[in-house]
Biopython code that builds the backbone (N, CA, C, O; Angstrom):
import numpy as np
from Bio.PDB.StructureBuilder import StructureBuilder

atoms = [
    (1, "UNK", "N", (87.245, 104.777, 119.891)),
    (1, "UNK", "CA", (87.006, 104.067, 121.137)),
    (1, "UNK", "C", (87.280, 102.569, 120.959)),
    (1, "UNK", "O", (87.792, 101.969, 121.905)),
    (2, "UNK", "N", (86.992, 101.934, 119.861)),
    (2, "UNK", "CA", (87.410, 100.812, 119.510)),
    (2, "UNK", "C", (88.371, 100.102, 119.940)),
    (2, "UNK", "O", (88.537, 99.175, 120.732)),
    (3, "UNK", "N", (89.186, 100.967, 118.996)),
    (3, "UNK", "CA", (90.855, 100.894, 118.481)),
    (3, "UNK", "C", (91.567, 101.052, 119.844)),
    (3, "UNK", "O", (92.555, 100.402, 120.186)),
    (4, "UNK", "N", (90.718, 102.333, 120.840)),
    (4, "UNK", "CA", (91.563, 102.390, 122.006)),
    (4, "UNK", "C", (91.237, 101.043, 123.100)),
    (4, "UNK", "O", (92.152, 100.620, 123.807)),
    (5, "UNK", "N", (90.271, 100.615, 123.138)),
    (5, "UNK", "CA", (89.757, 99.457, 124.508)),
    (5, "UNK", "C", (91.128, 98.475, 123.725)),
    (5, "UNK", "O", (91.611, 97.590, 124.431)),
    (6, "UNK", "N", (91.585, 98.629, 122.585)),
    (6, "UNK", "CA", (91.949, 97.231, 122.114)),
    (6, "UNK", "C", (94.099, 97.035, 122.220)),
    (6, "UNK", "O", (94.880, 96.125, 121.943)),
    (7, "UNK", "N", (94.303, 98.966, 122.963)),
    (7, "UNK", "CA", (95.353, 99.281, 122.990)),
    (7, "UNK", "C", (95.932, 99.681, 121.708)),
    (7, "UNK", "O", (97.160, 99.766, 121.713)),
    (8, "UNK", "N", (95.187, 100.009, 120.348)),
    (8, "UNK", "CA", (95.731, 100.159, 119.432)),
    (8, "UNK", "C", (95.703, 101.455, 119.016)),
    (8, "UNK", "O", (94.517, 101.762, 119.136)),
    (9, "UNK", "N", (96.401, 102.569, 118.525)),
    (9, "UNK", "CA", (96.579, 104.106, 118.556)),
    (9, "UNK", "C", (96.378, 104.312, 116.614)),
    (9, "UNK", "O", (96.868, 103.686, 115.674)),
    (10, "UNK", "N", (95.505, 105.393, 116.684)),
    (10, "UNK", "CA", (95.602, 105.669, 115.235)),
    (10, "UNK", "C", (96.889, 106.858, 115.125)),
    (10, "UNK", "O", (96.986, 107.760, 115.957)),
    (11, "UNK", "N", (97.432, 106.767, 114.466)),
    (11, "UNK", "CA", (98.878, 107.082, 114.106)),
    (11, "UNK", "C", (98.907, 108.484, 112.791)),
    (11, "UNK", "O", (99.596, 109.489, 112.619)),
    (12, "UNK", "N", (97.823, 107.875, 112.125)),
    (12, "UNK", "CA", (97.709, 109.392, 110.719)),
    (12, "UNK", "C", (96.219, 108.957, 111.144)),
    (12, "UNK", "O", (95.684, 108.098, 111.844)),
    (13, "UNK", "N", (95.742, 110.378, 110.063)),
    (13, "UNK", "CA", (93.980, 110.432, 109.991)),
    (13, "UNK", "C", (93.933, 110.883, 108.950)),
    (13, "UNK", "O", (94.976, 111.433, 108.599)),
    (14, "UNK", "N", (92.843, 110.896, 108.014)),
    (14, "UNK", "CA", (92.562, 111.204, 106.776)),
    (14, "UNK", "C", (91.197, 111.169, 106.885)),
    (14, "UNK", "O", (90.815, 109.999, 106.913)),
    (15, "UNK", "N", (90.003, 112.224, 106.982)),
    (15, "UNK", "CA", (88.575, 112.395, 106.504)),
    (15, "UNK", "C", (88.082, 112.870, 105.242)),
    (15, "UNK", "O", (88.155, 114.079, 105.022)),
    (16, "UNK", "N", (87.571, 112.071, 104.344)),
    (16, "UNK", "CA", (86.962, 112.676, 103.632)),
    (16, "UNK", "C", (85.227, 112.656, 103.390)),
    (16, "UNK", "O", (84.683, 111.880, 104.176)),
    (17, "UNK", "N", (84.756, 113.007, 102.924)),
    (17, "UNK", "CA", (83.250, 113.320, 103.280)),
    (17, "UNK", "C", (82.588, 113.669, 101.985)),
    (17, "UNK", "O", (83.144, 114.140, 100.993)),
    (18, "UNK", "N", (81.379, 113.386, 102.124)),
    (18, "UNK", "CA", (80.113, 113.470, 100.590)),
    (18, "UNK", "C", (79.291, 113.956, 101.838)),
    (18, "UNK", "O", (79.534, 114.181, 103.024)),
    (19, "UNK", "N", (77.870, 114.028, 100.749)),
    (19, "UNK", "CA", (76.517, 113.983, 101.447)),
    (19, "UNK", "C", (75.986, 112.987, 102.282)),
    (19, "UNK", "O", (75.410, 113.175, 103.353)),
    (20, "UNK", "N", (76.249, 111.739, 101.636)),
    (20, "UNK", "CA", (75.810, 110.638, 102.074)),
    (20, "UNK", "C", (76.575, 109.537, 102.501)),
    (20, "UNK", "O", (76.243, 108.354, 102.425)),
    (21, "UNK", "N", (78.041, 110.188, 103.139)),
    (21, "UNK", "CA", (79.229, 109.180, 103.797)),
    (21, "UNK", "C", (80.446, 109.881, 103.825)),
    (21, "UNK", "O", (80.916, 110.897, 103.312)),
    (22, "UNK", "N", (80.718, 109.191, 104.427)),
    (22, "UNK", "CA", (82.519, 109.422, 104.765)),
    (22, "UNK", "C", (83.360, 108.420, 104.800)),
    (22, "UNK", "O", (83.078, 107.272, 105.142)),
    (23, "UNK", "N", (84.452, 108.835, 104.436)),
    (23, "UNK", "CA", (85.676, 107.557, 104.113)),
    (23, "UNK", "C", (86.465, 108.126, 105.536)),
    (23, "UNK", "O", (86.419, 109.279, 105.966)),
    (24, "UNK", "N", (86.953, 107.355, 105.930)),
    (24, "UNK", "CA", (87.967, 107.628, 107.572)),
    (24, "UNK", "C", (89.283, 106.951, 106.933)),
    (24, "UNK", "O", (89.122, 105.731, 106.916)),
    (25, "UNK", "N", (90.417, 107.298, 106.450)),
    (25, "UNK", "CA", (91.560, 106.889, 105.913)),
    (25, "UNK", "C", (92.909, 106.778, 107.850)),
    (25, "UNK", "O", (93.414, 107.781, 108.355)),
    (26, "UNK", "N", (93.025, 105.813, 108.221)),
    (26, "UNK", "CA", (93.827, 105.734, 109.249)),
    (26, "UNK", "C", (95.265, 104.626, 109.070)),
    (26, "UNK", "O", (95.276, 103.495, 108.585)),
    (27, "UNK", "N", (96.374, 105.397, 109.633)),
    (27, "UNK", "CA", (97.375, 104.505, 109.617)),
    (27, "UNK", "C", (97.354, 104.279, 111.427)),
    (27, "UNK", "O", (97.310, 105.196, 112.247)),
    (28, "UNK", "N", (97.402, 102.728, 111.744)),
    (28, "UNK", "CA", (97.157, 102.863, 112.987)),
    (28, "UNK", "C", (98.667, 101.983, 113.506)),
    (28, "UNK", "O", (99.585, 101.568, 112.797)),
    (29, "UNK", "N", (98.479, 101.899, 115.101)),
    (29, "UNK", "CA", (100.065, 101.734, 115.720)),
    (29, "UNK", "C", (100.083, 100.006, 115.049)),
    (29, "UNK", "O", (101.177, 99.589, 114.669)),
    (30, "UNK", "N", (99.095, 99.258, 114.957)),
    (30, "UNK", "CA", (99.017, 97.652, 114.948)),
    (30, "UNK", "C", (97.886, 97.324, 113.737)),
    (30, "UNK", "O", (96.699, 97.138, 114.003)),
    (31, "UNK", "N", (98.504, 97.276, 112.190)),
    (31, "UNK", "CA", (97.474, 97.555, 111.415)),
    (31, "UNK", "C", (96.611, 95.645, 111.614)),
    (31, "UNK", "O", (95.437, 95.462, 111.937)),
    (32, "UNK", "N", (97.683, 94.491, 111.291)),
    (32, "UNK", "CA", (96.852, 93.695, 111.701)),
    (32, "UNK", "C", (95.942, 93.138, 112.620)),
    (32, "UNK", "O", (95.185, 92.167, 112.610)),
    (33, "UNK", "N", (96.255, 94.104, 113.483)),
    (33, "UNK", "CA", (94.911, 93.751, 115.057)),
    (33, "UNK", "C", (93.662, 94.424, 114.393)),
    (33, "UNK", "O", (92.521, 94.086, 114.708)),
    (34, "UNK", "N", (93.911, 95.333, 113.518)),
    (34, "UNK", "CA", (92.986, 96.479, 113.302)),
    (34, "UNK", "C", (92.060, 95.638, 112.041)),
    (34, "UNK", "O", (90.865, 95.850, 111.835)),
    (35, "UNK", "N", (92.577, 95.038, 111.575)),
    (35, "UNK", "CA", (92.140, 94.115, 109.933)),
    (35, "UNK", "C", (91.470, 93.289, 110.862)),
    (35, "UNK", "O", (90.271, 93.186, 110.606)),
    (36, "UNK", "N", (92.000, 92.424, 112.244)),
    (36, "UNK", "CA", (91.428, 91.201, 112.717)),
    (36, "UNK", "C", (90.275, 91.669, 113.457)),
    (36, "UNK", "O", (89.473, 90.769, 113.709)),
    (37, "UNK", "N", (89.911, 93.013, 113.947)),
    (37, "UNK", "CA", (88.467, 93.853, 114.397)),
    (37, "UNK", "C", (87.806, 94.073, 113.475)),
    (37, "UNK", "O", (86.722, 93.579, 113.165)),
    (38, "UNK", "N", (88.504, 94.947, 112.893)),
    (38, "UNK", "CA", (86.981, 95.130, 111.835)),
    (38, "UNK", "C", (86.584, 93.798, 111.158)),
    (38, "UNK", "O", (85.369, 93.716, 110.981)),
    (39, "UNK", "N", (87.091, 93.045, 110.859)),
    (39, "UNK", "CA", (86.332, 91.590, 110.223)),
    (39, "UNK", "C", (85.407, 91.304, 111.537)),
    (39, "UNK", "O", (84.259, 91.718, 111.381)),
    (40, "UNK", "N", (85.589, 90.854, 112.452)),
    (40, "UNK", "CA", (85.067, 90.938, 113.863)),
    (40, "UNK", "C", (83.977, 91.840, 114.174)),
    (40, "UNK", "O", (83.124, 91.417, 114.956)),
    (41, "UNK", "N", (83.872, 92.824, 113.777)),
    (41, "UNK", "CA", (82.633, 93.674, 113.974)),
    (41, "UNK", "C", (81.784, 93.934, 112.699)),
    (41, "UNK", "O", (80.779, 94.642, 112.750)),
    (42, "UNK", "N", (82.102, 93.496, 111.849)),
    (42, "UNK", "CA", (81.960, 93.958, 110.311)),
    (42, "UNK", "C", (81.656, 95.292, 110.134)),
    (42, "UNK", "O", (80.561, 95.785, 109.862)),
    (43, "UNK", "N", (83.050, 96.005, 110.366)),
    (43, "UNK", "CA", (83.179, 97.446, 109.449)),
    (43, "UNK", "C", (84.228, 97.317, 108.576)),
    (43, "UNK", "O", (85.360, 96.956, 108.895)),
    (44, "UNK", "N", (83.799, 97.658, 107.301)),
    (44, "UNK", "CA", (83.845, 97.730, 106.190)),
    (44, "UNK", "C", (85.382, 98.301, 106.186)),
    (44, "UNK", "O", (85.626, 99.254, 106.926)),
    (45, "UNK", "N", (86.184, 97.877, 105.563)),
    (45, "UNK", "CA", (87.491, 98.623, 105.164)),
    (45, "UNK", "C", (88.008, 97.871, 104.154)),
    (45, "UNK", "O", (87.316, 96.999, 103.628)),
    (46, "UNK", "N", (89.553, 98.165, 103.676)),
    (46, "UNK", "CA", (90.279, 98.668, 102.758)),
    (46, "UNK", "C", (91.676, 98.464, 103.090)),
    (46, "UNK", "O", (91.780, 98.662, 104.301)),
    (47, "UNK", "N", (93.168, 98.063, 102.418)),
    (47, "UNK", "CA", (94.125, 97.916, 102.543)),
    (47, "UNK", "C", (94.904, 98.558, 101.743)),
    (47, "UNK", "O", (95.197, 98.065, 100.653)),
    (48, "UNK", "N", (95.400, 99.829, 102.157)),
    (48, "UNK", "CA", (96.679, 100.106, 101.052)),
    (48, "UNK", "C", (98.369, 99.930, 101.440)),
    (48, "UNK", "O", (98.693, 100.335, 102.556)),
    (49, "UNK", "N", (98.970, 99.601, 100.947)),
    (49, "UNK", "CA", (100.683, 99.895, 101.196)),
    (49, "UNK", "C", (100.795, 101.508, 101.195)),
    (49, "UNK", "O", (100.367, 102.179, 100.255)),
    (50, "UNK", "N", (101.548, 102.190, 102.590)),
    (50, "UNK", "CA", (102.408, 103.602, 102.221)),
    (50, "UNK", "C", (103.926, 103.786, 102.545)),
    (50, "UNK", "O", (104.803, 103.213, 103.192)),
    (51, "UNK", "N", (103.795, 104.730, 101.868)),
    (51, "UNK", "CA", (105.243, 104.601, 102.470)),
    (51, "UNK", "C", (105.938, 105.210, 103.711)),
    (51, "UNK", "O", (106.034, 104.081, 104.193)),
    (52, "UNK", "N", (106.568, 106.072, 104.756)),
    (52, "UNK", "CA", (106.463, 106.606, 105.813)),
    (52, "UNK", "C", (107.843, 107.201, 105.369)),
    (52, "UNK", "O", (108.646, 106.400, 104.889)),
    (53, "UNK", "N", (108.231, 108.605, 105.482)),
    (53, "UNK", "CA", (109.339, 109.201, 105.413)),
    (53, "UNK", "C", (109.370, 110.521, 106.526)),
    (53, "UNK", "O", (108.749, 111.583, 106.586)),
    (54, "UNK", "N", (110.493, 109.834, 107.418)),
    (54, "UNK", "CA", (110.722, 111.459, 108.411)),
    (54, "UNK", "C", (111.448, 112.298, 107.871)),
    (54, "UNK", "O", (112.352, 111.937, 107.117)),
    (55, "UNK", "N", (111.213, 113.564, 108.136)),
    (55, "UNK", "CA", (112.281, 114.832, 107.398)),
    (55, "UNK", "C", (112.930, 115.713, 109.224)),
    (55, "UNK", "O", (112.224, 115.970, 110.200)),
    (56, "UNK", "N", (113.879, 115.862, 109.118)),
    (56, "UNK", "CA", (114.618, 116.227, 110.194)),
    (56, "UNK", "C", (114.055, 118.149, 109.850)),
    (56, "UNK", "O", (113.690, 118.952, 110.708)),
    (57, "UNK", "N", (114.161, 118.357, 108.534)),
    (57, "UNK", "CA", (113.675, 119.752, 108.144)),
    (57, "UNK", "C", (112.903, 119.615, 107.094)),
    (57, "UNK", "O", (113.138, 119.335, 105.918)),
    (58, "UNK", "N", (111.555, 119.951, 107.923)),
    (58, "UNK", "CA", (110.415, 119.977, 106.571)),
    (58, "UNK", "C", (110.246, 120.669, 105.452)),
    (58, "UNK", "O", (109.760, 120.129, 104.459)),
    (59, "UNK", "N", (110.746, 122.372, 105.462)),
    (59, "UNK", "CA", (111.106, 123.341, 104.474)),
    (59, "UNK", "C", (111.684, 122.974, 103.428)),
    (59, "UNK", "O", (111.345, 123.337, 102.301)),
    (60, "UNK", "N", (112.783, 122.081, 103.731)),
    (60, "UNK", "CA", (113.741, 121.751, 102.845)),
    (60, "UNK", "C", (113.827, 120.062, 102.100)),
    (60, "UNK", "O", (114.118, 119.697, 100.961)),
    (61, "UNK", "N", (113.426, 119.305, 103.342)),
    (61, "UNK", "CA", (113.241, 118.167, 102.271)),
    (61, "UNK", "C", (112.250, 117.357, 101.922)),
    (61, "UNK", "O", (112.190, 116.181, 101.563)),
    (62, "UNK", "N", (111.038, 118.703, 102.195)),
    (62, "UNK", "CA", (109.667, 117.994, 101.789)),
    (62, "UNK", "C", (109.806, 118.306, 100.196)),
    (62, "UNK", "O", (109.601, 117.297, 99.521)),
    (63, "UNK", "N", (109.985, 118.996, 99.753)),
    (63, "UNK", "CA", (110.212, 119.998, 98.671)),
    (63, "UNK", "C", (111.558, 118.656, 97.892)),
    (63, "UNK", "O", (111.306, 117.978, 96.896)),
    (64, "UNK", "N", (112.458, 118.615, 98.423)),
    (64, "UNK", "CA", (113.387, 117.258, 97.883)),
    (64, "UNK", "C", (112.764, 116.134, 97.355)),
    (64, "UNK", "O", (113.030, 115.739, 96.220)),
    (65, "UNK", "N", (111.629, 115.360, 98.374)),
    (65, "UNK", "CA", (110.952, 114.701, 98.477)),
    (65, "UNK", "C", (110.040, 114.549, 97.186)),
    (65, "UNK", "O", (109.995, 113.703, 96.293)),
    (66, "UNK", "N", (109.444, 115.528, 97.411)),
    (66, "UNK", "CA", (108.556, 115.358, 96.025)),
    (66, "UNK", "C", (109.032, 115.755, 94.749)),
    (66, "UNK", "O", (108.448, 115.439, 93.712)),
    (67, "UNK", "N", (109.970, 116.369, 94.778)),
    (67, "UNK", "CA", (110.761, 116.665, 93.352)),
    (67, "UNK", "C", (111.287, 114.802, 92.709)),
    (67, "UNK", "O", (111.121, 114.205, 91.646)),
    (68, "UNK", "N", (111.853, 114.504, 93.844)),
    (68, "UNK", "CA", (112.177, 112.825, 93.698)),
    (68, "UNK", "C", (111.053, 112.249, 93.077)),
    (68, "UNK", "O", (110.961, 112.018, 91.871)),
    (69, "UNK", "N", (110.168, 112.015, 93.968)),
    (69, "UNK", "CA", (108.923, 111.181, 93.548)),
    (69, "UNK", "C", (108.211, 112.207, 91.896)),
    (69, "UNK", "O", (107.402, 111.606, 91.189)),
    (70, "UNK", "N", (108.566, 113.442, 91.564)),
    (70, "UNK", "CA", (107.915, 113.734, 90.387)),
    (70, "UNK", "C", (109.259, 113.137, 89.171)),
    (70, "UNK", "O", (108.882, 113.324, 88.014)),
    (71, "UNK", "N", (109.990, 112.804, 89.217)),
    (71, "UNK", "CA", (112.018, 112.610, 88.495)),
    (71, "UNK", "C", (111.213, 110.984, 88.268)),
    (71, "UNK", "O", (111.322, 110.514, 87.135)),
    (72, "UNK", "N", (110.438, 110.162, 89.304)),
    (72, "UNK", "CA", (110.460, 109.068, 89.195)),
    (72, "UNK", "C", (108.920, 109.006, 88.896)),
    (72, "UNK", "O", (108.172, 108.207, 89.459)),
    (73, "UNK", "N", (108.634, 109.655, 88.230)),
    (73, "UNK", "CA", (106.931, 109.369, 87.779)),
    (73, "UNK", "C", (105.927, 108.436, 88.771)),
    (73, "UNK", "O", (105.095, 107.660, 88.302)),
    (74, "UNK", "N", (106.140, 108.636, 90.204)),
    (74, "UNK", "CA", (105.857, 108.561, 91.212)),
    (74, "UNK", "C", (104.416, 109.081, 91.507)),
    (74, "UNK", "O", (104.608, 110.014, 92.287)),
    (75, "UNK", "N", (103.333, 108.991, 91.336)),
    (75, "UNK", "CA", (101.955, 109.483, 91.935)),
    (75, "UNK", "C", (101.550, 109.292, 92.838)),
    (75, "UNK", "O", (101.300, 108.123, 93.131)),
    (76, "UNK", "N", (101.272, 110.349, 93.754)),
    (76, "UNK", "CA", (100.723, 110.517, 94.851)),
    (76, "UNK", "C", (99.742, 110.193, 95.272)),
    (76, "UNK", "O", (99.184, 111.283, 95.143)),
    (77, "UNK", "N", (98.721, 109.338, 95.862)),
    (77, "UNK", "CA", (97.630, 109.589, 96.031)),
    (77, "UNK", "C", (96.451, 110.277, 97.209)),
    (77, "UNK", "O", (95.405, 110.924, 97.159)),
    (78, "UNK", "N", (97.235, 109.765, 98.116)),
    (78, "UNK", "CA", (97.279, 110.581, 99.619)),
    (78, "UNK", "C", (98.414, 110.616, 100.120)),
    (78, "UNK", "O", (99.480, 110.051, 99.875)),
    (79, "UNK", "N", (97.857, 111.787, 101.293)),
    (79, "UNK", "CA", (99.276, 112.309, 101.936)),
    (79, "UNK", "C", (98.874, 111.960, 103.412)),
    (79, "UNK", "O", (97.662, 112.071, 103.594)),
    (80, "UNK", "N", (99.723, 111.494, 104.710)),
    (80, "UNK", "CA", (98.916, 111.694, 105.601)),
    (80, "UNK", "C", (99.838, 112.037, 106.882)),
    (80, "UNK", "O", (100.612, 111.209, 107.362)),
    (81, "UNK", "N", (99.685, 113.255, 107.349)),
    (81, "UNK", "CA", (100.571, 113.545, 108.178)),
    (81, "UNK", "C", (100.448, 112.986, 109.680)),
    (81, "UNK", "O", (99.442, 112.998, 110.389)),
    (82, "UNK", "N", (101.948, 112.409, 110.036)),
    (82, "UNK", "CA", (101.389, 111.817, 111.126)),
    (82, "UNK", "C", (101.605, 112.217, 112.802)),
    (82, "UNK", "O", (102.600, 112.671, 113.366)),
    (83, "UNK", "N", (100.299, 111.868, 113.326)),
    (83, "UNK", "CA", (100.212, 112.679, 114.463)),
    (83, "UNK", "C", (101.180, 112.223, 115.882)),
    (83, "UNK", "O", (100.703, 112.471, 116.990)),
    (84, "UNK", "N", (102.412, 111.619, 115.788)),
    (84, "UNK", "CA", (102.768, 110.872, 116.791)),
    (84, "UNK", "C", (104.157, 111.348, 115.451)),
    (84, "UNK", "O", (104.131, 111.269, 114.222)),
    (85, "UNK", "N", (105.494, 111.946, 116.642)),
    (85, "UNK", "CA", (106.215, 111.790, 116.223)),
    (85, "UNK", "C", (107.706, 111.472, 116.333)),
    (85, "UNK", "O", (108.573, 112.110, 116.929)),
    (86, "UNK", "N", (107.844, 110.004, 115.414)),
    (86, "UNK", "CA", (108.669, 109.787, 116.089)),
    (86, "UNK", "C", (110.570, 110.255, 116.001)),
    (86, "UNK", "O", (111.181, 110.714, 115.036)),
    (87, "UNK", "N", (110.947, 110.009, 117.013)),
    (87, "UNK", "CA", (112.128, 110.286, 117.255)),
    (87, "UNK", "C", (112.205, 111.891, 117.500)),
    (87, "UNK", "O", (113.226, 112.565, 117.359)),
    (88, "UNK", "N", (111.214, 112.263, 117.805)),
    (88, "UNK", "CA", (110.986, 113.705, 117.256)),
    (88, "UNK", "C", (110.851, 114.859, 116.215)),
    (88, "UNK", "O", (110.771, 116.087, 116.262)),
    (89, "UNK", "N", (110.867, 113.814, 115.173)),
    (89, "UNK", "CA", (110.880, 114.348, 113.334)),
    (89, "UNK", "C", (109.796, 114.470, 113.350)),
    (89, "UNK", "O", (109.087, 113.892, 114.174)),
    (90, "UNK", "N", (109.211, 115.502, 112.161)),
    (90, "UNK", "CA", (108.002, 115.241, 111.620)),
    (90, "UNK", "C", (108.019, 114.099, 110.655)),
    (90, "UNK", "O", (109.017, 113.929, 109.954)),
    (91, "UNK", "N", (107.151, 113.431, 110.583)),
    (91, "UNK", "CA", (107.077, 112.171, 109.440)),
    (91, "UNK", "C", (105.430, 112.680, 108.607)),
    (91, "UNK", "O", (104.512, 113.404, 108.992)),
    (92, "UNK", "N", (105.648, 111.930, 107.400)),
    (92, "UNK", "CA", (104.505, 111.923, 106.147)),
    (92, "UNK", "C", (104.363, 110.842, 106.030)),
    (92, "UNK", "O", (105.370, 110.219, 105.693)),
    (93, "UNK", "N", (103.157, 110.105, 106.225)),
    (93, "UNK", "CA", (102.695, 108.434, 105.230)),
    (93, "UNK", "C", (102.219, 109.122, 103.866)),
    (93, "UNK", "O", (101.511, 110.124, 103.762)),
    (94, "UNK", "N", (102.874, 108.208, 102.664)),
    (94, "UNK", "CA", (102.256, 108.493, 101.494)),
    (94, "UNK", "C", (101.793, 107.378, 100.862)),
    (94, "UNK", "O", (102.536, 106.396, 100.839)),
    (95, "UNK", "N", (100.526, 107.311, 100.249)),
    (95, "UNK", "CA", (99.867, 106.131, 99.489)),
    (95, "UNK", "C", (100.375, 107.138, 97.676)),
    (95, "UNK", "O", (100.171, 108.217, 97.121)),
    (96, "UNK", "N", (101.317, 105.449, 97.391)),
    (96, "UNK", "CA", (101.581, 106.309, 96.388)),
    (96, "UNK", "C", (101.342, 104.861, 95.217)),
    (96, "UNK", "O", (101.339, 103.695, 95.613)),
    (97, "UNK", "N", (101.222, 105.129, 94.266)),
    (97, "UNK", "CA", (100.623, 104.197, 92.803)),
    (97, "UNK", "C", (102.304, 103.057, 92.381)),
    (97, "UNK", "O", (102.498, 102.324, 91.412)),
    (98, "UNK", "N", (103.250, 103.378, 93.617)),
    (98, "UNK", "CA", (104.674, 102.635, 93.431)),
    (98, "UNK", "C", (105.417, 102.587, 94.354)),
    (98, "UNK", "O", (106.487, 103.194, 94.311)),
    (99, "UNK", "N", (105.062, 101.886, 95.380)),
    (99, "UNK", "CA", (105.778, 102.017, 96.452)),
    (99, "UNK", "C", (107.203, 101.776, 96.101)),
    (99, "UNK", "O", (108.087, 102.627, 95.999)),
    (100, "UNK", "N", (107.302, 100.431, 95.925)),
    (100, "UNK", "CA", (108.750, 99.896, 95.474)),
    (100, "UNK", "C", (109.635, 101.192, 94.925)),
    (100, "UNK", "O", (110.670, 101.587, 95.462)),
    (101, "UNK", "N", (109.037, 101.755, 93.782)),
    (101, "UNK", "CA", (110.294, 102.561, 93.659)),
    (101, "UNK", "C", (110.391, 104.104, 94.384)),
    (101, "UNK", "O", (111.321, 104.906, 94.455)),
    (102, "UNK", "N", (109.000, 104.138, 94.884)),
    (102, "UNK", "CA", (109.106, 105.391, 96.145)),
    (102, "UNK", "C", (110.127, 104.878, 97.552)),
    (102, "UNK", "O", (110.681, 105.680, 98.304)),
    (103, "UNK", "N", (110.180, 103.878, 97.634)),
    (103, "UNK", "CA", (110.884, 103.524, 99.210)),
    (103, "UNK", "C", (112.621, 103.607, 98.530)),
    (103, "UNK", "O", (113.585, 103.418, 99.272)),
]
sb = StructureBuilder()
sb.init_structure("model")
sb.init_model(0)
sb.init_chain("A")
sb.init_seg("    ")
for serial, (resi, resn, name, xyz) in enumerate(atoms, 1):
    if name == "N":
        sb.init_residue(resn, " ", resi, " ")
    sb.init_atom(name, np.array(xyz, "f"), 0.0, 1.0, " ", f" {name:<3s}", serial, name[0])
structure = sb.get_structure()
């Protein structure tokens, strides 16, 4: 509700969950409006670089994809599929331990 009064769209989602919290992992449409709110409200967050790759055919070059990133000792750390797609591809954000040589 936030993110929406402010015109800004979360783009991937990522939940993960304990007993006693949850992490909300989001790639959103305007990440610096989103950094300049939460300082503004003080909720607590986090900054990572990912990388964003569309596949025209997911069968075939998701499977490409990560064979690459395993050739280039590339680690994964999240995956986050995203819910808005553009051009009509499916796309993946990946938080990976190297962007530079993942992009």
């Amino acid at each position: 509700k936030l993110l929406n009064m402010q015109d800004t769209h979360v783009v991937a989602l990522s939940v993960s969950e304990s007993t006693d919290s949850a992490i909300a992992r989001i790639i959103a449409s305007d990440p610096a409006r989103v950094e300049k709110l939460f300082r503004e409200k003080n909720v607590p967050f986090g900054v990572s670089q990912v990388v964003v790759v569309e596949m025209r055919e997911v069968a075939t070059q998701l499977v490409k994809l990560l064979a690459a990133l395993v050739m280039a000792e590339v680690n994964v750390h999240f995956a986050y599929p995203l819910l808005i797609r553009p051009r009509g591809f499916a796309a993946i954000a990946l938080h990976v331990d190297d962007t530079e040589c993942a992009s």
